[in-house]
C-alpha positions in Angstrom: -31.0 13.2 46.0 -31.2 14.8 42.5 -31.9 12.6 39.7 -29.0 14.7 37.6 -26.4 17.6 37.7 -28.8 20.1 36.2 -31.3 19.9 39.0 -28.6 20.2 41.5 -27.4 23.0 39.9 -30.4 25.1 39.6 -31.2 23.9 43.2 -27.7 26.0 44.8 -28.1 28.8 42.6 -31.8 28.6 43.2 -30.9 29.1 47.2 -28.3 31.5 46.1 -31.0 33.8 44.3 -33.2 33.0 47.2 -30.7 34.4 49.6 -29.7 37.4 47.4 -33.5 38.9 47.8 -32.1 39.6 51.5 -29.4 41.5 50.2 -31.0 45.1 49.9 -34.7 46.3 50.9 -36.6 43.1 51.1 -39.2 42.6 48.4 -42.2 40.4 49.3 -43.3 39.8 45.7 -39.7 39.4 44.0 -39.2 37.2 46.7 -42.2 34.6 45.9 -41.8 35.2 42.3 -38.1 33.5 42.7 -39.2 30.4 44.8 -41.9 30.4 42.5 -39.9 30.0 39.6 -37.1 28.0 41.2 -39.5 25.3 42.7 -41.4 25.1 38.4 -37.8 25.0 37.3 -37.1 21.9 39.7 -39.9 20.3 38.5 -39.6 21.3 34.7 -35.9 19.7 34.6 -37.1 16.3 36.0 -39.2 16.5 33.6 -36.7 17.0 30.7 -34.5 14.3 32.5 -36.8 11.5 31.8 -37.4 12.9 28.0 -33.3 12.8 27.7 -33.2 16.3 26.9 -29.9 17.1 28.3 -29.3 20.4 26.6 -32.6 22.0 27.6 -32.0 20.8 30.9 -28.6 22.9 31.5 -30.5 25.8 29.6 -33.3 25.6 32.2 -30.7 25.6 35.4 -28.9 28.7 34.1 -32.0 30.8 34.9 -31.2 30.6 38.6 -27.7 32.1 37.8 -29.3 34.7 35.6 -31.4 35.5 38.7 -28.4 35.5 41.0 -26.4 38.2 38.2 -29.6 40.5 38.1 -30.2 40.4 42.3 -26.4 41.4 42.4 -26.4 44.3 39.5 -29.6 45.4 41.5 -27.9 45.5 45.0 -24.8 47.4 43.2 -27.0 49.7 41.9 -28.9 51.1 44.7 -25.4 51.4 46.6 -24.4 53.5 44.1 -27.4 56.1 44.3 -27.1 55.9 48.1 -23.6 56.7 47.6 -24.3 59.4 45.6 -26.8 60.9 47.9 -24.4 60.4 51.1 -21.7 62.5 48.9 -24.0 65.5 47.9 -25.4 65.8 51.5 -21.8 65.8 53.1 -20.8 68.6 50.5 -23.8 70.8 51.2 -22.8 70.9 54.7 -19.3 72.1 53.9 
């Protein structure tokens, strides 16, 4: 299906990232930004496949994971301010 590793690779953690925008409020634009860019990284590694740039190839499939870290830190973040906000409303009522 894939013509090597690298484009499988950034495939799954391009669905991954994909999947993560569902995580917290959904965000129409950062949503077709990342198909955007996972769908021009597809395309950019088959293209450094048949150049036999190997290197550049694993470099461009990490981006998805560096999408999938940042989606996460986001979600982690805005639990913690809704956390925060959930604690100081339940000790003004006390």
């Amino acid at each position: 299906m894939f013509e090597s590793t690298a484009s499988a690779m950034a495939f799954i953690l391009g669905i991954i990232a994909i999947g993560l925008n569902f995580l917290g409020k959904l965000n129409i634009y950062r949503l077709g930004a990342t198909i955007a860019v996972v769908i021009f990284l597809l395309f950019q590694i088959s293209c450094l496949d048949m150049g036999d740039c190997d290197v550049l190839a694993y470099a461009h499939a990490l981006i998805p994971l560096a999408l999938c870290i940042y989606f996460i830190y986001i979600y982690v973040q805005e639990n913690k301010k809704k956390d925060k906000a959930r604690k100081k409303a339940n000790e003004e009522e006390e």
